[in-house]
C-alpha positions in Angstrom: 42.8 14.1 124.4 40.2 16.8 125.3 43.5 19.4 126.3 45.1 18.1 122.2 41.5 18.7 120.8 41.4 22.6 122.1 45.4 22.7 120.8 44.5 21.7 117.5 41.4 23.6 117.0 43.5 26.9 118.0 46.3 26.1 115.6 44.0 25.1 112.6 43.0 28.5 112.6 45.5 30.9 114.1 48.2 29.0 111.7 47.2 30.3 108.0 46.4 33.6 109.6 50.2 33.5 110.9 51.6 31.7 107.3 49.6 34.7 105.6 51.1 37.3 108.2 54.5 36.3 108.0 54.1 36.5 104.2 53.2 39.9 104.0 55.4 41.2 106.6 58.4 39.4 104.4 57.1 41.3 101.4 56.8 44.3 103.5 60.3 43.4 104.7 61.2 42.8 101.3 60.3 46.4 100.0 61.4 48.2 102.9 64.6 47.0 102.5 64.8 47.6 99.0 63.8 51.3 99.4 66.5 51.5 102.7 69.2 50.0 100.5 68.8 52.7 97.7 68.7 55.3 100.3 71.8 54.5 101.9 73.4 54.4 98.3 72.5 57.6 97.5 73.6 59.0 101.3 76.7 57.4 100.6 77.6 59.2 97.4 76.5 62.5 98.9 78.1 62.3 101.8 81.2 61.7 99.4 79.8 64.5 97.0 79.7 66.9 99.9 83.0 66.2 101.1 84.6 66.8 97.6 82.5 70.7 97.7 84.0 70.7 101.3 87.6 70.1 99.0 86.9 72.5 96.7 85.8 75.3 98.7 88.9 75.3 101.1 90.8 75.7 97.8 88.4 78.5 97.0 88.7 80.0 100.3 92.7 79.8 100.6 93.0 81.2 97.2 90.9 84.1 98.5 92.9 84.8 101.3 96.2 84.5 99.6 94.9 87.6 96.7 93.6 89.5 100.2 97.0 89.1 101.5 98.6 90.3 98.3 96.4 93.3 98.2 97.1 94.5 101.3 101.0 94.3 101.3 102.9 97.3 101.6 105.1 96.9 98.3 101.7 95.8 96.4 100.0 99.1 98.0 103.0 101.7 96.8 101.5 101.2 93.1 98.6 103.7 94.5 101.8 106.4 94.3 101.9 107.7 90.9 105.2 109.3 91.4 108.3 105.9 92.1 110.6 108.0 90.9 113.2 107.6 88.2 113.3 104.9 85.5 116.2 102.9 87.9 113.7 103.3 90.6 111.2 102.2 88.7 113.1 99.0 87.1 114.0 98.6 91.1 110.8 98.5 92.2 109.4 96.2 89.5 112.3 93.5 90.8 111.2 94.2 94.5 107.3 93.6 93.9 107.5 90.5 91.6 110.4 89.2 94.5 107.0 89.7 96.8 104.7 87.6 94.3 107.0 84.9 94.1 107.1 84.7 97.9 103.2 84.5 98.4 102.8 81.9 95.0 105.4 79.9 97.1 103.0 79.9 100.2 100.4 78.3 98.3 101.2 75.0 97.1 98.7 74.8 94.3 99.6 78.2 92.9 101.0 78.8 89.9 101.4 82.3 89.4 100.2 85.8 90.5 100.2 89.0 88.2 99.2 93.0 89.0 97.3 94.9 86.6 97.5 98.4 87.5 97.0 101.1 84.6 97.8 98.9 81.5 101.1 97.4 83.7 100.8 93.8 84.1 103.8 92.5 87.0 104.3 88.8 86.7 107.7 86.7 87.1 106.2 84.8 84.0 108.6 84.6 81.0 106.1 85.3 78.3 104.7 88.2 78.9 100.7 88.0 79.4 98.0 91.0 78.1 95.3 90.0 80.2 93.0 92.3 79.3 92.5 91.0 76.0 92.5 87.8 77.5 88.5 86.5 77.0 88.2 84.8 80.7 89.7 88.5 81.5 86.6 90.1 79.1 84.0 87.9 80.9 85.0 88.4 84.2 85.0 92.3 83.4 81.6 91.7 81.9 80.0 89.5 85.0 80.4 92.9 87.0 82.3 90.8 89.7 85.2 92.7 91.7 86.3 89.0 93.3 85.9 85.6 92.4 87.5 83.1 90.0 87.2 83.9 85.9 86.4 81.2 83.2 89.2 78.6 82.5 90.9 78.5 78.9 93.8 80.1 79.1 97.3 78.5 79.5 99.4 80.1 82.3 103.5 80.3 80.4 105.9 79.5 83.8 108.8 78.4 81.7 110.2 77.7 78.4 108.7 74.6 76.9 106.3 74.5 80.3 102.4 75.0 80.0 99.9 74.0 83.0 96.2 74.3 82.5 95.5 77.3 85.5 92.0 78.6 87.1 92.6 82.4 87.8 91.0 83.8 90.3 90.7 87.9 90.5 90.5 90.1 93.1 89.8 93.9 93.0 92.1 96.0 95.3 92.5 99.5 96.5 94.4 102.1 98.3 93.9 101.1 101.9 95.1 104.7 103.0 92.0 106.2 100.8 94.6 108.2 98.9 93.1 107.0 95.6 90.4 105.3 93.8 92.0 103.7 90.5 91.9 100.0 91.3 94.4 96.7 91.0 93.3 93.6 90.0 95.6 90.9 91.8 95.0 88.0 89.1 96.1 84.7 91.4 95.8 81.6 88.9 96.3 78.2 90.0 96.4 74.6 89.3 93.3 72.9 87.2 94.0 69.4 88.3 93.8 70.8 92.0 90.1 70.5 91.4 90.3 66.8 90.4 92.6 65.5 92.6 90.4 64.6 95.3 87.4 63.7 93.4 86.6 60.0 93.9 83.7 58.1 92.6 82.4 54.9 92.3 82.5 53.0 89.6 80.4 50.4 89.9 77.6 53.0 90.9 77.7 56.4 89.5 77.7 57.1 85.9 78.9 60.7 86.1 80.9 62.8 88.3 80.6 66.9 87.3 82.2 70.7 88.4 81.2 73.1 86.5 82.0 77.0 87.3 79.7 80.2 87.5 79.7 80.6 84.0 78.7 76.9 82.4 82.3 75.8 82.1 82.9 72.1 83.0 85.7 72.3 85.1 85.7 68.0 85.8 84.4 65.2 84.1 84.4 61.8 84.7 82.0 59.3 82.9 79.2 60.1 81.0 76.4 62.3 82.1 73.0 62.2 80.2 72.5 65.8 81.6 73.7 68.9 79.8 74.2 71.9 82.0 71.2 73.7 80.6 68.9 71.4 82.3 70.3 72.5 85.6 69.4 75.6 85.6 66.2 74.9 87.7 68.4 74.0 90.2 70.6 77.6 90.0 69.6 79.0 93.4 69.7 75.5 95.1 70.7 75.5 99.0 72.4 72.0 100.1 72.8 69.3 98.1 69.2 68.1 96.0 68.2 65.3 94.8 66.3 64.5 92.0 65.2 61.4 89.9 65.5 61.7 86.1 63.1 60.0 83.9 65.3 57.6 82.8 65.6 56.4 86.6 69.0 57.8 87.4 68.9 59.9 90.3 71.1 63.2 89.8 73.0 65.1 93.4 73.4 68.2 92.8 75.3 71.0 94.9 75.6 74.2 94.8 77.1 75.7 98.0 79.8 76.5 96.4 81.1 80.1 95.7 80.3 81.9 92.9 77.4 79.8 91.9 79.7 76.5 91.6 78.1 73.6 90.9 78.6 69.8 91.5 76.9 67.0 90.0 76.6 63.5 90.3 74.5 61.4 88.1 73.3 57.6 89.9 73.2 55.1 87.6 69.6 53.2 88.5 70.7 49.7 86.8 73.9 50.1 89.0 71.6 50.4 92.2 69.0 48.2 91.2 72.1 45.2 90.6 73.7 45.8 94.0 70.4 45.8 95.8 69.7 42.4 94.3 72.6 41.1 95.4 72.1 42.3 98.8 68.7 40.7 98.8 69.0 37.5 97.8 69.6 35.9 100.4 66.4 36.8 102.4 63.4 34.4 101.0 65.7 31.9 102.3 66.4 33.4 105.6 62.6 34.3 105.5 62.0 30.4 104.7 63.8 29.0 107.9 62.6 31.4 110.4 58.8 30.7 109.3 59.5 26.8 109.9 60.7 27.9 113.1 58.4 29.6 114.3 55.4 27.7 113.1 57.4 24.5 115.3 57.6 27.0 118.3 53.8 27.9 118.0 53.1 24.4 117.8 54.3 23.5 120.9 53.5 26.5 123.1 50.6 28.5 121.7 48.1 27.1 124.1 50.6 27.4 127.3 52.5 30.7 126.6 50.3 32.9 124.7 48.3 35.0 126.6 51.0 35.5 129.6 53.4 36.4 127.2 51.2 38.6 125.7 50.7 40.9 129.0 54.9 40.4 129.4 55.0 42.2 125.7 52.9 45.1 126.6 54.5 45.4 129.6 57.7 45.4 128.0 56.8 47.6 125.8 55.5 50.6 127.6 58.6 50.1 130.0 61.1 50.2 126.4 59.0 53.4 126.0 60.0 55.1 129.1 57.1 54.0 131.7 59.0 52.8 134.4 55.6 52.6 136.9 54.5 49.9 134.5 53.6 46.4 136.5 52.4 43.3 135.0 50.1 40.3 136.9 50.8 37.0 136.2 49.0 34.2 138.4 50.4 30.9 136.1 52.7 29.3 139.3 55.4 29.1 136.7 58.8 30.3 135.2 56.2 32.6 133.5 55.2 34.4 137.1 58.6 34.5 137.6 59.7 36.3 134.5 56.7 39.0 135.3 57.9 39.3 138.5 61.6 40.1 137.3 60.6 42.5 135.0 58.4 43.8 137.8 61.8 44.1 139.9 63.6 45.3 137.0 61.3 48.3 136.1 61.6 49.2 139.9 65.4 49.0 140.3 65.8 50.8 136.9 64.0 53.6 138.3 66.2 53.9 141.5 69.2 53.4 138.9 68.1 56.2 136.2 67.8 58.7 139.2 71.5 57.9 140.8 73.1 57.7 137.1 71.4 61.9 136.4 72.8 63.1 139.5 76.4 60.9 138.9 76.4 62.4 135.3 75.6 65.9 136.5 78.7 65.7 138.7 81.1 63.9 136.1 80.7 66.8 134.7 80.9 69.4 136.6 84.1 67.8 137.6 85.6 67.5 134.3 85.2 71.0 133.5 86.7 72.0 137.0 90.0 70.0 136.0 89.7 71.3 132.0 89.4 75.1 133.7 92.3 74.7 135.8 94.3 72.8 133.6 97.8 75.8 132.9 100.4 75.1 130.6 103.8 74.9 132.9 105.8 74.9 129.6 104.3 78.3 128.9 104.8 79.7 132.6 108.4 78.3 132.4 109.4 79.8 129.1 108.1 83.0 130.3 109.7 83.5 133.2 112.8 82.3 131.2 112.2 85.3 129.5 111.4 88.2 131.8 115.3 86.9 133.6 116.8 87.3 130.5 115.4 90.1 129.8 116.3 91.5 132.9 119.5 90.1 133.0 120.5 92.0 129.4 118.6 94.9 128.9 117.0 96.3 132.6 115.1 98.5 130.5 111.2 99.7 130.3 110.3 96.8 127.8 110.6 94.3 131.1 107.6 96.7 132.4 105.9 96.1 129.3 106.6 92.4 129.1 105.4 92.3 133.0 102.5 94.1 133.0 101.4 91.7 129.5 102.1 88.9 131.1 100.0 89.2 134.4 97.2 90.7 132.6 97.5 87.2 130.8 98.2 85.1 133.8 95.0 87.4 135.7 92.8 86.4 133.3 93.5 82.6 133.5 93.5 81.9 137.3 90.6 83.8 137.2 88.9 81.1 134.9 87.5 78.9 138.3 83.8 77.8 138.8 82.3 80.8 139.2 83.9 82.4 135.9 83.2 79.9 133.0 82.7 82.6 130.8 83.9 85.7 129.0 83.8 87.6 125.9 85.1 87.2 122.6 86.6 90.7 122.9 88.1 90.2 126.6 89.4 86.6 124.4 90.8 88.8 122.0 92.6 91.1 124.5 94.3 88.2 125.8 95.6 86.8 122.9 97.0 89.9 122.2 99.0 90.3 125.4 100.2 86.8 124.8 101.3 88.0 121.3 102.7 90.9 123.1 104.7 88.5 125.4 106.5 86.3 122.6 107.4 88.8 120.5 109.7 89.6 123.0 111.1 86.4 122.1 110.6 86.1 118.5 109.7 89.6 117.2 108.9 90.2 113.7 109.0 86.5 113.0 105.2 86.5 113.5 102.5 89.1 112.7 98.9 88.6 114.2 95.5 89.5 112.2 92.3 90.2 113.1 89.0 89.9 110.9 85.9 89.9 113.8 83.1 92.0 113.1 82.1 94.3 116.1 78.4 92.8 116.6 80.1 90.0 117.5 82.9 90.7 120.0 80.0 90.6 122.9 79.2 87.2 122.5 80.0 84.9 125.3 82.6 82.5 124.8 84.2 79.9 127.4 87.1 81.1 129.2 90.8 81.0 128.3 89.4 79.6 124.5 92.0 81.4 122.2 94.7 81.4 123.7 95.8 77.3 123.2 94.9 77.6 119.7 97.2 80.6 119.2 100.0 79.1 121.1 100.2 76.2 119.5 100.0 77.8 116.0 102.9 79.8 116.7 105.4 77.2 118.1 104.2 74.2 116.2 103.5 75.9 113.1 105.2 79.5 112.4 108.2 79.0 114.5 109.7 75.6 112.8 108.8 78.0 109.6 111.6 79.2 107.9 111.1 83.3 107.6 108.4 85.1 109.0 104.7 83.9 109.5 101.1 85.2 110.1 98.0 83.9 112.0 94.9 85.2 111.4 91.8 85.0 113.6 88.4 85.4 112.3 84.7 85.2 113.4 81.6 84.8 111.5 77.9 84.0 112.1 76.7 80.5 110.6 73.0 79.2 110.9 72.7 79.9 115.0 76.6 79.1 115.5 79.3 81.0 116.5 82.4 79.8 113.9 86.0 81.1 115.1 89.3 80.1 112.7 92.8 80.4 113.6 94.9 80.1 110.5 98.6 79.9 110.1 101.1 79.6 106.9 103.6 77.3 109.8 104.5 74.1 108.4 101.1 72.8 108.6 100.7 68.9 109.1 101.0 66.0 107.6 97.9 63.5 106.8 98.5 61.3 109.2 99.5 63.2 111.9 96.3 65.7 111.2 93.9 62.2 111.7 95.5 61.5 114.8 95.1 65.1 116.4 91.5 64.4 115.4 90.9 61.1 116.9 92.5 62.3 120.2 95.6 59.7 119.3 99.4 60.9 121.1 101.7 61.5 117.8 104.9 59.7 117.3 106.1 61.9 115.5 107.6 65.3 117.5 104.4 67.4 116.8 102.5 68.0 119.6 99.8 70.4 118.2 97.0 68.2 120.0 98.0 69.5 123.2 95.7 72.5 124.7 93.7 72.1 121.2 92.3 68.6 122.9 91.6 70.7 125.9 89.5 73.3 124.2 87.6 70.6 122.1 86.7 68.7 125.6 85.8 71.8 127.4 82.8 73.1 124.4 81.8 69.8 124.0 81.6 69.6 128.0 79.5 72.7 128.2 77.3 72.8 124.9 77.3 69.5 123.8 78.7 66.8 121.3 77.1 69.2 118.3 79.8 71.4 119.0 83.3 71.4 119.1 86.4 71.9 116.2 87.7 70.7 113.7 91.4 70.9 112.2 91.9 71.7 108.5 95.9 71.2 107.3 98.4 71.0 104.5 101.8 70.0 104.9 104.4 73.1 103.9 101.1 75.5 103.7 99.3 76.0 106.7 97.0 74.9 109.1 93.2 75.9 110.3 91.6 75.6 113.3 87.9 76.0 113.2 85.9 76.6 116.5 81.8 76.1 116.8 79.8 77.4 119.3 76.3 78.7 120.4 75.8 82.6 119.3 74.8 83.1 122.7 75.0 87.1 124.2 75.3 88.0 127.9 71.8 90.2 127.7 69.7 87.5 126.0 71.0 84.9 128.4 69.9 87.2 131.0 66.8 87.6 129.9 65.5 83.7 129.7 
């Protein structure tokens, strides 16, 4: 009775303390939950707002490239001569150049046409013929002082009789490449609106308004009903990211502008929306909160007098060995399953020490195996095809191109034996010299059905880069993407600086991939399908993600019948500066 006396006593006071406790924590609970809940709704919708700026700016960017290319072809560059001779010449020429134009809208899925102004001329396959420079998107873009970048919508781009598509046109500012002469072009690429709109998915039961407006104010996209005009955005013009504001009216507005030419996109939270679904995903807590209090309060009942204070040294101890203090030991003296449990945990925190030290050194070597077998990995279809070609070659012709060839491909074949444990790294320029023997080596094979471009500025050509990186990428850009290509095709390297990283895309006008096919490359998956462009370009991803870390690594950007891009991240990391720490 005495032993039930002291029981009682303990729970008559420790139990309101505990009702009251568990009380407040389930408000607390409550709150928290509430506040987590409308986080992760917003997250969600910007995570879905940034990948749609992600959507728009590889149109933005492929555009770009296409008006660069057109700019710097040879026919487009002849309009620098003032003297194309007689007016049969002339008509010939006209013919020849728009052929050209038709051929790069045609590379481009979402184009719908390209036009040259050059001295009052405007060359254009369209039927009606266009005076863009009393066009007013022309005027404004004219007026914004811009020599690139895409003019305000309105204007109705004429393909065929009875046929009218609602066009964006972008406009780039070219020149005579030889310095020959300074009167400029203006390539004038326009393509389709709804390309913006396509991907833009929102939903419904949560935001109110989805926006994209242009540089200028336009509204490019709508869908819903926003209850913010534009003109209360510009606070926001010089915004990095995507921000997040709350209105007064308890919507919260996402708004990005990482977009070129001062783009913006904006999407507009409805706060009843939230609040609903929150509700709904709350309900069933006060009941959940209900049963585990009578639970608990049955568990106290029975135990609070024997278990307490043991448990509460096995909690601390717990605790500060969850924490990472491994020399943590508890003392328990109760001659029961209780003494036992300490003494496991006293065990435990031993063994787990032994364990952490033997998993470091296994993991170390893991890895310094895997990238022993990624480094020495070689392509045996490559050597084959190769050698293949230096017989034939040698077999029809016996001439000094089979010097050439040779001496390309063991500079090649040099460079990758030499990529062993003691030669990890490179340079992006000694990278670039390889890929341009191995360019040198299949054009043997194919010549002019591929032309190689570079666009690396020199500051960064010294930065160290992981052996034999390029070279994979390149390969399987040509014979997975250029040469199932009907005609000829280009692949264009580049290198830019971004935030600390080290960005490197390969991009190709090949066939490019389908969307399935693309997600399985990504997720590592074999393809059913013939294409076979994960192979060396899994091998790469491995080998930076080996060596730098899961932060790094590529990523594969595709479009069936247009093209595929390969984007490479890596440390900016120089040989001097490493040699310095």
């Amino acid at each position: 009775m005495k032993g039930k006396s002291i029981k009682y006593k303990i729970l008559n006071h420790i139990l309101p303390l505990i009702l009251l406790s568990f009380l407040f924590i389930g408000a607390v609970c409550f709150c928290s939950s509430h506040i987590i809940l409308k986080e992760q709704a917003v997250s969600g919708e910007k995570q879905k707002l940034e990948q749609y700026v992600q959507h728009v700016g590889y149109i933005q960017e492929t555009t770009e490239n296409l008006a660069r290319l057109v700019a710097l072809d040879k026919t487009v560059q002849e309009l620098f001569s003032k003297n194309l001779g007689d007016s049969f010449s002339r008509l010939r020429y006209k013919e020849n150049l728009e052929k050209k134009l038709t051929e790069y809208m045609l590379s481009q899925i979402d184009c719908v046409c390209i036009s040259i102004i050059s001295d009052g001329m405007c060359y254009s396959k369209k039927e009606q013929n266009m005076n863009f420079e009393n066009a007013v998107w022309y005027k404004k873009f004219k007026e914004s002082g811009n020599r690139t970048g895409f003019a305000p919508p309105g204007n109705i781009s004429v393909i065929k009789a009875h046929y009218k598509v609602d066009v964006l046109p972008y406009i780039l500012t070219g020149y005579d490449v030889r310095g020959k002469s300074n009167a400029p072009i203006d390539i004038v690429v326009e393509i389709r609106k709804e390309q913006f709109t396509q991907e833009t998915t929102i939903d419904d039961g949560l935001v109110q308004a989805f926006l994209l407006y242009d540089g200028y104010g336009n509204l490019l996209s709508e869908k819903g009903k926003s209850t913010v005009a534009y003109k209360d955005l510009q606070e926001f013009k010089q915004c990095e990211g995507t921000v997040i504001t709350e209105l007064d009216n308890g919507n919260i507005l996402l708004i990005n502008g990482d977009m070129k030419g001062q783009w913006k996109c904006v999407v507009e939270i409805s706060a009843q929306s939230v609040n609903r679904r929150i509700a709904d995903s709350l309900r069933f807590i006060p009941i959940c909160m209900g049963i585990t209090g009578l639970l608990l309060l049955i568990i106290l009942y029975q135990d609070v007098a024997r278990i307490t204070r043991p448990l509460h040294k096995l909690s601390i101890a717990s605790k500060s060995i969850g924490e990472g203090n491994l020399d943590t030991r508890v003392v328990i003296n109760t001659t029961d399953e209780v003494q036992e449990l300490g003494d496991t945990i006293n065990t435990m925190a031993e063994n787990l020490q032994q364990y952490i030290k033997k998993s470091i050194e296994y993991e170390k070597n893991i890895v310094n195996m895997e990238i022993d077998r990624l480094m020495l990995q070689i392509n045996p279809h490559f050597i084959y095809n190769t050698l293949s070609t230096i017989s034939y070659m040698a077999e029809e012709e016996g001439s000094d191109r089979i010097v050439c060839f040779s001496n390309a491909f063991i500079a090649l074949l040099q460079d990758t034996l030499r990529a062993d444990k003691d030669n990890y790294f490179t340079t992006l320029r000694q990278e670039v010299k390889n890929v341009e023997n191995y360019v040198i080596l299949q054009k043997f094979k194919y010549e002019d059905r591929v032309e190689v471009y570079y666009e690396i500025p020199d500051e960064l050509l010294d930065c160290r880069v992981p052996n034999i990186l390029l070279q994979p990428i390149v390969e399987n850009a040509l014979f997975h993407g250029i040469v199932p290509k009907a005609g000829p095709g280009m692949i264009i390297i580049l290198a830019y600086h971004d935030k600390g990283r080290l960005c490197i895309c390969v991009q190709d006008n090949g066939v490019g991939m389908a969307e399935e096919n693309l997600q399985a490359v990504m997720q590592d998956k074999k393809l059913i399908t013939g294409i076979q462009r994960k192979i060396g370009v899994g091998n790469v991803k491995n080998r930076i993600q080996y060596i730098y870390g899961s932060e790094y690594g590529l990523e594969i950007k595709s479009i069936l019948g247009v093209g595929t891009s390969v984007i490479l991240h890596l440390p900016c990391e120089f040989e001097e500066e490493i040699k310095r720490r």
